[in-house]
N, C-alpha and C positions, 0 to 999 in steps of 0.2 A: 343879402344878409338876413341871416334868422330871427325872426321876432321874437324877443323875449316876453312872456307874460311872470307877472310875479300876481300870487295870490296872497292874497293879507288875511289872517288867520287873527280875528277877533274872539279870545278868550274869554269869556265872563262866565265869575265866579258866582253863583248863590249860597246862601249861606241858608241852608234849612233849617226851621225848627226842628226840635227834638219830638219824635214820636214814639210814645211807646203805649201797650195797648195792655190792661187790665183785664182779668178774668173775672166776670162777675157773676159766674155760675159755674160749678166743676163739679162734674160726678167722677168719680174712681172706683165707682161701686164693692166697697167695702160692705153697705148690705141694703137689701132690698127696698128700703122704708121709702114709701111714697110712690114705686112704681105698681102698676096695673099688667102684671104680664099672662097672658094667654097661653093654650099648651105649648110644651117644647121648647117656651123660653127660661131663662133661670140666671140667679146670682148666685156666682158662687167665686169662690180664688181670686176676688179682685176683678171679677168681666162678668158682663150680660153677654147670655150667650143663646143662640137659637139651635138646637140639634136635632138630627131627622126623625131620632127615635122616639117615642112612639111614631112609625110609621102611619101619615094621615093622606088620604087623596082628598084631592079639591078641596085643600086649606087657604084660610087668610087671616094670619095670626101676627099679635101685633104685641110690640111691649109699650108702654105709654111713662112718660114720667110725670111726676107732678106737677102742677102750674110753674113755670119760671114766668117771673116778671123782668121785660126787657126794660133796661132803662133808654132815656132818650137819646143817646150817641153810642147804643149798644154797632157793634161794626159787623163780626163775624163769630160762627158757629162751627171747630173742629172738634171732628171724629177719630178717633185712634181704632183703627179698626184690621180687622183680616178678616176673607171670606171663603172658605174651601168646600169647593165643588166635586160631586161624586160625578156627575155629567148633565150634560144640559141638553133638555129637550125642546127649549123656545119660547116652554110656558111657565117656565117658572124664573121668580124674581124675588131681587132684596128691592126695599124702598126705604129712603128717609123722608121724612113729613112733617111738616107743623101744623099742631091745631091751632089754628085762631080762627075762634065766635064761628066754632062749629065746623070751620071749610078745616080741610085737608088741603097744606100748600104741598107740593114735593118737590125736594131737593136734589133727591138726586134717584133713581131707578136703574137696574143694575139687571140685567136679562143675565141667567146661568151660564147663557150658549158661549157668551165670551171667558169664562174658566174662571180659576180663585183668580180672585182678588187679593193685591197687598203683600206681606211678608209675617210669617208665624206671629214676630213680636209686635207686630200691632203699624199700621200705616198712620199717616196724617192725611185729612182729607177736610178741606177748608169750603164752608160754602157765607157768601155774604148775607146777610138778614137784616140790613138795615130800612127794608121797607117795612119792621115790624116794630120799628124802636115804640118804645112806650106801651105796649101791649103785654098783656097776659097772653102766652101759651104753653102747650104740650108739646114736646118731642116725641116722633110717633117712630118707633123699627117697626117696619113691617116685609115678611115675606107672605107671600103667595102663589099660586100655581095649580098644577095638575097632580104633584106629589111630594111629598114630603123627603121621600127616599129617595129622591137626585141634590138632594145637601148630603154634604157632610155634616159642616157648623158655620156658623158665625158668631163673631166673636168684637164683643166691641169693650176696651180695655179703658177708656177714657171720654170725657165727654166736656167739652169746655165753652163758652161762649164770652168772648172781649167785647170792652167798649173802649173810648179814647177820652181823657179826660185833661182835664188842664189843671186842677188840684188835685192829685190823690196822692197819699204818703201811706205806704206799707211796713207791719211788722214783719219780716220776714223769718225772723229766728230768735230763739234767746241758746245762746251756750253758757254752760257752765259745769261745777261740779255736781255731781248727784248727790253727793253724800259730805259731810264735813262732821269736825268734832265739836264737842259742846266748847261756845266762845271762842274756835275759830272762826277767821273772816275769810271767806270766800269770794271769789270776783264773777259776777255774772253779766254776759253782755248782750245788749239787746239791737239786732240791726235791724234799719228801717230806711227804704228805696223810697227814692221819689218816681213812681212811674206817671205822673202826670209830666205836661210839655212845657210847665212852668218853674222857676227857681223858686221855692219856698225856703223862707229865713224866717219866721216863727210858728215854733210847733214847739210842744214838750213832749217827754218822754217817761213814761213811769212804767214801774215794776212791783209786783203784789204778791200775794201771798195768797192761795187759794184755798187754803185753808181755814184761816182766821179772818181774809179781806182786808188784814191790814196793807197801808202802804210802807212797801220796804226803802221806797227812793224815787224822789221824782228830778229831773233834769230838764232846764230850760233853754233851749238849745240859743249859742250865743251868734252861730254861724248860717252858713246857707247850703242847701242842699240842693245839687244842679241835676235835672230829670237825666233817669236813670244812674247819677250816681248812689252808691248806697254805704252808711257812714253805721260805725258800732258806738254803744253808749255804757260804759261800767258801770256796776253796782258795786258796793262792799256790802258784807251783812255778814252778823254774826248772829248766836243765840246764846241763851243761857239756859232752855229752856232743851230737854229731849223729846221731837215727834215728827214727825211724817207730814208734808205740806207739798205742793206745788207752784210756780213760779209762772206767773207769767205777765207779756210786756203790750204795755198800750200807749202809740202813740195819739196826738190830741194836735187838733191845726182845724182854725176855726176858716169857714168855708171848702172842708174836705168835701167830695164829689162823691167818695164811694167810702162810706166806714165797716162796712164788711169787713175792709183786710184789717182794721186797725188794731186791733188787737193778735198775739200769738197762740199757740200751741201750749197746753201747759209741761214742765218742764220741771219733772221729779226731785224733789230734794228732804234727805233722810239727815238730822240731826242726831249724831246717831249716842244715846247712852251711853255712860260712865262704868258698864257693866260689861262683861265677856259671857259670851254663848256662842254656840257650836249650832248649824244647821244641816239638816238633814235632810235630802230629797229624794223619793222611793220613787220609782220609775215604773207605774205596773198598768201601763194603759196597753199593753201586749200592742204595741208597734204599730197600731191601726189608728190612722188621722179623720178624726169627728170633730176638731173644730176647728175656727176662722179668727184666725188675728185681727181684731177689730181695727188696729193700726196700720199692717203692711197688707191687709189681706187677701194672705197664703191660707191654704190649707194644710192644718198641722195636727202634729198628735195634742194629746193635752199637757204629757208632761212638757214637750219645747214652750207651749205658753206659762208654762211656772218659770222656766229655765231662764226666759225672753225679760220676765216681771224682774227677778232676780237679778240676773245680769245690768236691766239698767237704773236697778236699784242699787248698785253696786255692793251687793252682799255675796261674802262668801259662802261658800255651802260642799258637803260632799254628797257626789249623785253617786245613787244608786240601780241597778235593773233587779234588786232579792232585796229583802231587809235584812238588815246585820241582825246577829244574835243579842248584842248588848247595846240596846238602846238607850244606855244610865250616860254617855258620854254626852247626850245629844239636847239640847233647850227646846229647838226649835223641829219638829218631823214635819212634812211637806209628803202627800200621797197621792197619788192620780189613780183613780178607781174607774180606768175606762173598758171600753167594748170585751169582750171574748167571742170568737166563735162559737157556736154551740153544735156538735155534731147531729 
C-alpha cells in the first residue's frame, strides 16, 4: 500500500502598514539658481545637461547643486536621467557623488565602454542615502576622462530625494476657475494627501488670496484621512470688487513632519470688469525661440509665452503674425519684439 503524505499548508496573513514616501527635495531644473556648473555643462528646456562640445582632453568637470539638508528619515535619492555615447575608449566616465564635510561619497560611476545609458526620455535610477540622514550635502554630476569628444550628452531631467514620515499632509492642487464675473460665486477645491503612515483626523484647510493676503475660507476638517488617501475641500467666493489675484491652499495639522508641501501652487484668478474690450496680439518675434517657461520649462518663442499667460488667464484675444491696418477696434495690443537675423 502506498503511503500517503498530506502536507498542511499554514496561511498567515500580515497586515502591513501603509508606506508611502515624500519628496523633500526636487529639482526639475527650470533654471539654473544655486548650481555651480563647470564647462560643457548647462540648463536649459527643463535638464542639466553635459555636451562634448567645446571639445576638451583630459577633462574633469562637474556640476554641483546647492547644500540640500537631509532630514532624519531622509530614505532614497532618484535620478531621471539618459546618457549617449559617441564611443568608449575605457577612460572615460559619468559619476554621481555626494559631498558631505568635504569627502566625495560615489553613487554610482558609469565607464563609456558599456554604451548609452537609459532611454531619450529620461530613466529612473534610485540609489539609497540613508547613511547621511541629518546632514548637509551637495549632489556632485560629474564626467571625466581622456576626451570630451567620445560623449555625446548627458542629460539629467529630474532629481528627487524621499524620506518616510508618520505625519505629513499635502497640498497637492487647488482647481478651479480662472476668471469669473463681478459677484459671481465660483467654486475652488483644494486637495490634500495624507502621504505619511498614520490616519490624521485633525488638520484645517485654508485658502488665500495672494494678492491682498486676505483669507477667502478656512475649513476644519470633521473626518479622517487614511495614508495615501487624498480627499478635496470647496471654497465659494465671490467679489464685488474688479482685479487680478491669485489663490492658493494651505493645509495646517499640528505635529506635521514635513511643511514644505503644505502649502500649493498659486492658481490665477481674473475678476473680470463690468466693461467690454477687444485684445490684440502681434506676433513679431520672426519664429526664433529665446526663451524658457519658467513653469513647464520648454524652450519657446516669446510670443507662445504671451499666448500661454493669456490662455490661462482665460482671455480672449485675436493673434496676429503683421499688424492690422486699423488698430481703433482694439483696447488692448500685446507685441513681442524678438530676435532677427542680421545678414
Amino acid at each position: 500500500m502506498k503511503k500517503l503524505f498530506y502536507l498542511m499548508l499554514l496561511i498567515v496573513v500580515f497586515k502591513l502598514p501603509a508606506i508611502s514616501q515624500t519628496y523633500t527635495w526636487f529639482e526639475s531644473f527650470n533654471t539654473v539658481q544655486g548650481w555651480s556648473l563647470d564647462s560643457n555643462w548647462s540648463v536649459a528646456g527643463g535638464k542639466l545637461e553635459f555636451y562634448w562640445s567645446p571639445q576638451i582632453p583630459n577633462f574633469d568637470l562637474s556640476a554641483i547643486s546647492p547644500i540640500i539638508s537631509l532630514p532624519e528619515n531622509v530614505y532614497d535619492l532618484t535620478v531621471t536621467q539618459y546618457l549617449d555615447v559617441f564611443t568608449g575608449t575605457g577612460n572615460e566616465y559619468a559619476e554621481i557623488r555626494l559631498i558631505v564635510d568635504g569627502n566625495h561619497e560615489v553613487l554610482w560611476n558609469y565607464n563609456l565602454n558599456e554604451g548609452t545609458w537609459g532611454n531619450s526620455n529620461g530613466e529612473d535610477m534610485s540609489f539609497p542615502i540613508g547613511d547621511y540622514a541629518g546632514q548637509q550635502v551637495r549632489l556632485e554630476f560629474r564626467t571625466y576622462g581622456i576626451d570630451t569628444y567620445n560623449w555625446n550628452w548627458w542629460d539629467i531631467m529630474e532629481v528627487k530625494m524621499s524620506a518616510f514620515f508618520d505625519h505629513d499632509l499635502m497640498v497637492t492642487s487647488i482647481d478651479g476657475p480662472t476668471q469669473v464675473e463681478l459677484l459671481e460665486t465660483g467654486t475652488w477645491s483644494v486637495q490634500v494627501k495624507n502621504l505619511g503612515s498614520e490616519i490624521q483626523d485633525e488638520f484645517s484647510i485654508q485658502l488665500f488670496s495672494l494678492k491682498t493676503g486676505d483669507l477667502i475660507g478656512s475649513i476644519e476638517n470633521t473626518g479622517s484621512i487614511e495614508p495615501q488617501q487624498m480627499l478635496s475641500f470647496n471654497f465659494d467666493w465671490s467679489s464685488a470688487a474688479a482685479y487680478n489675484t491669485a489663490f492658493y491652499g494651505v493645509v495646517m495639522m499640528e505635529g506635521d513632519q514635513f511643511v514644505m508641501n503644505n502649502s500649493s501652487k498659486s492658481h490665477f484668478v481674473r475678476i473680470e470688469p463690468d466693461i467690454e474690450y477687444d485684445i490684440l496680439l502681434w506676433d513679431n518675434d520672426n519664429g526664433i525661440m529665446t526663451v524658457v517657461d519658467p513653469e513647464k520649462g520648454d524652450e519657446i518663442e516669446p510670443s507662445k509665452g504671451l499666448t500661454r499667460a493669456l490662455d490661462d488667464a482665460g482671455l480672449e484675444y485675436e493673434y496676429f503674425t503683421y499688424l492690422p491696418d486699423n488698430l481703433n477696434d482694439y483696447e488692448i495690443i500685446f507685441s513681442t519684439m524678438g530676435c532677427y537675423c542680421v545678414d
